[in-house]
Backbone bond lengths (Angstrom), bond angles and torsions (degrees), N, CA, C in turn:
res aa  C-N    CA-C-N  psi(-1)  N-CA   C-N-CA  omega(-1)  CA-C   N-CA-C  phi
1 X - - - 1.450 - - 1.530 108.50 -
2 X 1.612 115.36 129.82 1.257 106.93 167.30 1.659 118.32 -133.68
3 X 0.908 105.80 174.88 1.738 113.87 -164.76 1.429 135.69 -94.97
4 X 1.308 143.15 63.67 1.109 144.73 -98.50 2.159 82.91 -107.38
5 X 1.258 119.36 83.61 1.401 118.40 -172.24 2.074 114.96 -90.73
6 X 1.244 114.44 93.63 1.457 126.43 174.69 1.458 117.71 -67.40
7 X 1.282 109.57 116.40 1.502 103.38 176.77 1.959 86.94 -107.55
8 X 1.531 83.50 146.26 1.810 91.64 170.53 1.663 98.60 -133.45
9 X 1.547 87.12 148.53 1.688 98.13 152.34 1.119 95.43 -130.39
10 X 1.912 92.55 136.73 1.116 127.03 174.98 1.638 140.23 -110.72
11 X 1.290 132.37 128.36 1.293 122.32 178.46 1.289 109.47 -45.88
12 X 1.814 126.67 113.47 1.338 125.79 -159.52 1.675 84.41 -79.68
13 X 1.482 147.23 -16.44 1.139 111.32 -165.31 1.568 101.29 -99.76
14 X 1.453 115.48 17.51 1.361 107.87 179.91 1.606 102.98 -126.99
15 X 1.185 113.24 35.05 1.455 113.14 164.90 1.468 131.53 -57.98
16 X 1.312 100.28 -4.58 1.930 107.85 -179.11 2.004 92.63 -86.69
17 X 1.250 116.70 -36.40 1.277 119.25 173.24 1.139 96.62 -61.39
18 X 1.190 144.77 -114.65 1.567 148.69 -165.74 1.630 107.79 -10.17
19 X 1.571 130.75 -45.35 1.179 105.31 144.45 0.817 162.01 2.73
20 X 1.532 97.04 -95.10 1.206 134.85 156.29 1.585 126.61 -19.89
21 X 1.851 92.55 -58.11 1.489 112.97 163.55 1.631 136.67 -37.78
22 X 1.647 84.09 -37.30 1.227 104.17 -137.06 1.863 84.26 -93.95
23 X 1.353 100.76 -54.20 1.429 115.46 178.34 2.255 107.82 -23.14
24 X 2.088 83.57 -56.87 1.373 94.61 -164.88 1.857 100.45 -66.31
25 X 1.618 119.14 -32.27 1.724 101.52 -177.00 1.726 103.29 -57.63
26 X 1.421 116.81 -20.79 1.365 97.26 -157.93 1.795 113.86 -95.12
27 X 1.712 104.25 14.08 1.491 110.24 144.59 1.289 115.76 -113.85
28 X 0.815 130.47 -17.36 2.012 126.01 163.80 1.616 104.07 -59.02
29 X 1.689 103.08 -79.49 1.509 95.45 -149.56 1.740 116.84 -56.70
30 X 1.570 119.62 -42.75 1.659 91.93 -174.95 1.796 104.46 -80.87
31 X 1.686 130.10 19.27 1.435 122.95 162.84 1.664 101.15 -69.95
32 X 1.288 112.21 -46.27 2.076 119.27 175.20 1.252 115.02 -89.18
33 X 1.482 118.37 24.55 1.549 97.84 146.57 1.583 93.01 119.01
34 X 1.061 141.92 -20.88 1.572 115.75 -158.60 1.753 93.37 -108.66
35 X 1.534 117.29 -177.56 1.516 106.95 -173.32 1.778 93.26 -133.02
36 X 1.640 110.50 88.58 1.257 113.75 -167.73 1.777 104.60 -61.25
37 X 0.997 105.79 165.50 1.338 139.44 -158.30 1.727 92.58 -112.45
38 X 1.302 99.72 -67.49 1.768 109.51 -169.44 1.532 117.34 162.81
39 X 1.087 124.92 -171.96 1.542 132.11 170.98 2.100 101.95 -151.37
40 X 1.072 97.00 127.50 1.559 107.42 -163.63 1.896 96.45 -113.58
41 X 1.220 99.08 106.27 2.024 108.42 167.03 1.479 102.07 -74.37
42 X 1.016 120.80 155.38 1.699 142.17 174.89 1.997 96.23 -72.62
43 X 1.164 94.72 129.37 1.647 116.89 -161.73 1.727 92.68 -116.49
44 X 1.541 112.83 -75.47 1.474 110.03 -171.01 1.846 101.06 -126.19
45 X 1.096 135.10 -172.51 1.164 150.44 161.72 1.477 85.98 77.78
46 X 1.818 103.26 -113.95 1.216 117.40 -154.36 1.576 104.05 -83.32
47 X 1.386 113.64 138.74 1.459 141.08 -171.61 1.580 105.71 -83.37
48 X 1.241 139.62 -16.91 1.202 132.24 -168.99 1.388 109.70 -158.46
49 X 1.402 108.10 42.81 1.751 117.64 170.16 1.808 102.16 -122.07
50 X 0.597 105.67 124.67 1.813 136.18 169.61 1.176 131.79 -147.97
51 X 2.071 108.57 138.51 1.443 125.21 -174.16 1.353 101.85 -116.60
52 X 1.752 94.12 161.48 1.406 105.28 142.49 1.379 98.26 -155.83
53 X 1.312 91.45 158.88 1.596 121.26 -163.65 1.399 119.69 -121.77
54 X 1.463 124.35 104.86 1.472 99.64 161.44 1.779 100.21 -161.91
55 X 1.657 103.88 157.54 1.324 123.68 176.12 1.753 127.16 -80.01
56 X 1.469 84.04 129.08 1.665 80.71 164.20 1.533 112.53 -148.46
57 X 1.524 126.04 177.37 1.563 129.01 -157.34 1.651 100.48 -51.49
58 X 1.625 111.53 -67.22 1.115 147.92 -162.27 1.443 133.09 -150.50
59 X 1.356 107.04 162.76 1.983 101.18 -177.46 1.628 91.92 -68.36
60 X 1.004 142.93 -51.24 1.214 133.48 -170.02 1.385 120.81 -27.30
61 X 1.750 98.74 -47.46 1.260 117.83 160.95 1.138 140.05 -58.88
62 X 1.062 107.92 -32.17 1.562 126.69 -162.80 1.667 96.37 -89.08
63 X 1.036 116.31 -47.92 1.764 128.57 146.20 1.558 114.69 -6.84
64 X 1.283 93.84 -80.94 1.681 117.21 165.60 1.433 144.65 -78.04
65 X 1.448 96.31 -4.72 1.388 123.30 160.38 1.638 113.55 -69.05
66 X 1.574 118.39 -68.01 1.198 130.58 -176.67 1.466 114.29 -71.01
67 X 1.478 125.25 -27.40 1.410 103.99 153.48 1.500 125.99 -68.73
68 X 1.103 106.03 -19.24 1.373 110.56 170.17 1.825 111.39 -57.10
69 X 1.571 105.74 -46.61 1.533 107.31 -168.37 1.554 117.00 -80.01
70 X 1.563 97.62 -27.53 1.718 114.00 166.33 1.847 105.74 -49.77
71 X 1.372 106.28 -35.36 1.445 103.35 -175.16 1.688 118.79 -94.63
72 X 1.609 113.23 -2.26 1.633 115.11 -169.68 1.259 94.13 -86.98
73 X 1.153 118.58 145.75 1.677 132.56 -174.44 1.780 90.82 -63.98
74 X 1.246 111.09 -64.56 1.519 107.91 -160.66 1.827 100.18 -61.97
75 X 0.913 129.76 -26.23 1.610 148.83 -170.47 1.747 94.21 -59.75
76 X 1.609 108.98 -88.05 1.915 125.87 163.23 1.433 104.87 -24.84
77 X 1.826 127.12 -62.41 1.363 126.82 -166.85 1.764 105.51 -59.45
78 X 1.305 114.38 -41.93 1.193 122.37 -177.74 1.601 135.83 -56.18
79 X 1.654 83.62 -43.05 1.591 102.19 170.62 1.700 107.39 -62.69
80 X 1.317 107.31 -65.55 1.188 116.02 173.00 1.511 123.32 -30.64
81 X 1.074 124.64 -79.72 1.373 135.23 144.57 1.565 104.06 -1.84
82 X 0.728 130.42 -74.41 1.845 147.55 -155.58 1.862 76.62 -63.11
83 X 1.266 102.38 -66.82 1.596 108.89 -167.27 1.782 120.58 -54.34
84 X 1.422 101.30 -21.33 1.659 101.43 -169.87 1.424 82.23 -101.63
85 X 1.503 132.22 -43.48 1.790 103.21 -170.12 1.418 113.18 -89.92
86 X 1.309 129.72 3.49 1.424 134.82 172.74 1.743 115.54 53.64
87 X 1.461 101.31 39.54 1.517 96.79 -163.01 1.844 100.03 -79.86
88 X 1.248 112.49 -14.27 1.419 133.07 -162.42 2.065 106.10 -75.65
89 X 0.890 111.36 81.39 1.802 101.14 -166.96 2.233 98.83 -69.86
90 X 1.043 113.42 -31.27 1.554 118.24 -156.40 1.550 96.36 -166.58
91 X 1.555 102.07 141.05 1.091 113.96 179.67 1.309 121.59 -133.46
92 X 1.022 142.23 94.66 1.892 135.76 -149.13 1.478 118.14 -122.80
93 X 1.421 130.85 83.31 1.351 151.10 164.68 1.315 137.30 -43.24
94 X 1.460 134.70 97.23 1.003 131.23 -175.91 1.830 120.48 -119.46
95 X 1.099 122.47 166.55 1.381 107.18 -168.33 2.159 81.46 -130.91
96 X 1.195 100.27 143.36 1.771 117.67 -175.85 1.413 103.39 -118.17
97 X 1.021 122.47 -163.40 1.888 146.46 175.78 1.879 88.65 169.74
98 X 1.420 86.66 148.53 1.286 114.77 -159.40 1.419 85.80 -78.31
99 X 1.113 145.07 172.26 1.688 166.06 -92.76 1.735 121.61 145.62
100 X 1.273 80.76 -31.53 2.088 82.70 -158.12 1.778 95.48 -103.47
101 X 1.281 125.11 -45.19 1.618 136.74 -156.47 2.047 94.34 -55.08
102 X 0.990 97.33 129.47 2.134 123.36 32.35 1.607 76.27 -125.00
103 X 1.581 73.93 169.17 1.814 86.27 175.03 1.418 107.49 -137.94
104 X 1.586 112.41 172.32 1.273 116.14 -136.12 1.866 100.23 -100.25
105 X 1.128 117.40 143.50 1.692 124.26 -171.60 1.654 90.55 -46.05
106 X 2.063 99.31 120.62 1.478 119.95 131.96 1.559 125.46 4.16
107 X 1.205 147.73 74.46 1.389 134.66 -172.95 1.856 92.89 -119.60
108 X 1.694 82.22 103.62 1.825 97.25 161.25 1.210 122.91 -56.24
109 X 1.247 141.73 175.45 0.961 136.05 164.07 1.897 125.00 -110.09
């Protein structure tokens, strides 16, 4: 399993777009295959840092994942979208594997 981790910069005054965006990956991407994690908007500090996060088997996959999303109606509308409001300044892609697992049972306090 590996970790498909998105850093974005974003037009801080169009953060309701990136939302927006973000709202729409989180019915596309796990409909084509991947098992999102999330997409995180800038809350306090920095104004134009944004993620998204999500897992899949392998690049092989991930291969066959994104043609998959190139082809989901909401997937195409989305891109597009991103492309006509330009809220997206930089987009920077990395792929992870977990390091730490397993880890040890949650104890609340």
């Amino acid at each position: 399993m590996i970790t498909c981790f998105i850093r974005y910069e974003i037009d801080p005054y169009k953060k309701e777009l990136f939302e927006q965006y973000a709202r729409n990956w989180g019915q596309a991407i796990p409909q084509c295959g991947a098992d999102l994690i999330g997409y995180y908007a800038p809350q306090e500090g920095s104004t134009t840092t944004a993620y998204g996060l999500y897992n899949i088997d392998n690049l092989a996959e991930y291969e066959a994942y994104r043609a998959r999303l190139m082809e989901h109606p909401l997937g195409r509308e989305n891109y597009e979208f991103a492309q006509k409001e330009q809220f997206i300044r930089k987009e920077d892609r990395i792929f992870l594997k977990r390091a730490s697992g397993p880890h040890s049972t949650l104890i609340l306090p």
